[in-house]
C-alpha positions in Angstrom: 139.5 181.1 169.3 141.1 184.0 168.1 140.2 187.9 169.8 137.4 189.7 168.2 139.8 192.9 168.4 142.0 191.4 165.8 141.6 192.9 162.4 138.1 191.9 160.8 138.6 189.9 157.2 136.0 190.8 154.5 134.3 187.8 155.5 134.2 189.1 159.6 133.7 192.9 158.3 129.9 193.8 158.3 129.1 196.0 155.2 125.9 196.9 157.2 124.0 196.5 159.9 120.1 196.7 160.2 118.5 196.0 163.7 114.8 195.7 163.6 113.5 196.9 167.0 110.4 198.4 166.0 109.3 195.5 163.8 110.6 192.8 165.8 111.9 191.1 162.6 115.7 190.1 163.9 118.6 191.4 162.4 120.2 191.9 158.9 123.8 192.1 158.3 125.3 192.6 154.7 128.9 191.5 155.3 132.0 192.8 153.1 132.1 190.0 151.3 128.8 190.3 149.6 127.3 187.2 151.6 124.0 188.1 153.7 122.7 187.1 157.4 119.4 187.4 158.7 119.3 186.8 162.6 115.8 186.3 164.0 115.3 187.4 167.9 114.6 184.2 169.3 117.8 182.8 167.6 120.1 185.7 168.7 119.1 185.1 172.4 119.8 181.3 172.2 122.9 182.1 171.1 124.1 184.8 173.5 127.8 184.2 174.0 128.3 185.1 177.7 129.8 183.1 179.8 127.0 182.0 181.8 125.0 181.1 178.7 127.9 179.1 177.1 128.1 177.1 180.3 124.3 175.8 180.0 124.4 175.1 176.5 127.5 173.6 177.1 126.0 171.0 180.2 122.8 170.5 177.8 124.9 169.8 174.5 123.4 172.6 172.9 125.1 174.5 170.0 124.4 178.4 170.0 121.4 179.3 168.3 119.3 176.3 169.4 116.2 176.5 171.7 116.8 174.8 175.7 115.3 171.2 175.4 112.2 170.4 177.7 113.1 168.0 180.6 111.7 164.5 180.1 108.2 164.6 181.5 108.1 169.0 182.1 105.1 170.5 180.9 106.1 173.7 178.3 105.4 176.8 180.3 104.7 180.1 178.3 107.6 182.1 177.7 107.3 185.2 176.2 109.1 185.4 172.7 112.7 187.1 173.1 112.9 190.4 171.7 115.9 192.9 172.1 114.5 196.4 173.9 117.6 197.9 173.2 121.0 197.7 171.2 124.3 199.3 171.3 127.5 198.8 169.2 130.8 198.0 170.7 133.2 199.8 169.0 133.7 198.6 165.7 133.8 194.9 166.3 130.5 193.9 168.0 126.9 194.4 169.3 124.9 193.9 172.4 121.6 193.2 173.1 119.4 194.2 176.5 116.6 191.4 175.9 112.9 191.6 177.1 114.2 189.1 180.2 116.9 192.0 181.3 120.0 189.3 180.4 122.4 191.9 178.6 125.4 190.2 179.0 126.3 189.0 175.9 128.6 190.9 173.3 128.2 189.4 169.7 130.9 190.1 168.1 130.7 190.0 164.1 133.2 187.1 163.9 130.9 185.0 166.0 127.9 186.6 164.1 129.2 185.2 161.0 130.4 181.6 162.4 127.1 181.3 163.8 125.3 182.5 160.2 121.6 180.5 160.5 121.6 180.9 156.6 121.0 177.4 154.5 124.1 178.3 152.9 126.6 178.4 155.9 124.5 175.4 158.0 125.2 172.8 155.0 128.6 174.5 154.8 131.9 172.0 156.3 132.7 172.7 160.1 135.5 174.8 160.3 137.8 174.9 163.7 138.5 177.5 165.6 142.6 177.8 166.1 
């Protein structure tokens, strides 16, 4: 996987960025390239790239994005809906989000952002590798 500090392409490069705190919508980004990504909340959490989240989805087969599975016979508990109560840019090549469960350790950069686009468009799109 290459380093989100290398040089953004237009495809990597958000044109804009529109975090919707107050509305609790998700997250709009108009990339370079013309091609747009909305992120809801819940989404963005399940796919927080930090380490210690990589490693669970990783023991539960999980790709980022998708919800945890319920353990064969566990009764769904109520969890509140995940909702960012802050955001922050880092530098010029990715965000972070402090969620409503205090986990703030993920830093999404805009490469991943894009790879992990939850459009129709870029779901039915072929699986690219990562070098």
């Amino acid at each position: 996987m290459q380093s989100p500090l290398q040089s953004p392409t237009a495809a990597t490069d958000p044109k804009s960025v529109k975090v919707n705190l107050t509305t609790g919508t998700g997250m709009d980004i108009e990339w370079a390239d013309g091609h747009i990504s909305h992120y809801d909340f819940v989404f963005l959490r399940d796919a927080c790239p930090c380490a210690m989240c990589n490693e669970e989805r990783g023991k539960s087969g999980r790709k980022p994005g998708e919800p945890p599975k319920l353990a064969p016979g566990a009764l769904p508990m109520f969890k509140a809906a995940a909702r960012p109560v802050s955001a922050e840019g880092m530098g010029k090549y990715a965000i972070r989000f402090k969620w409503n469960d205090d986990h703030d350790l993920g830093i999404y950069s805009w490469k991943f952002l894009r790879e992990v686009c939850p459009c129709e468009e870029c779901r039915l799109a072929p699986t690219q590798t990562s070098e």
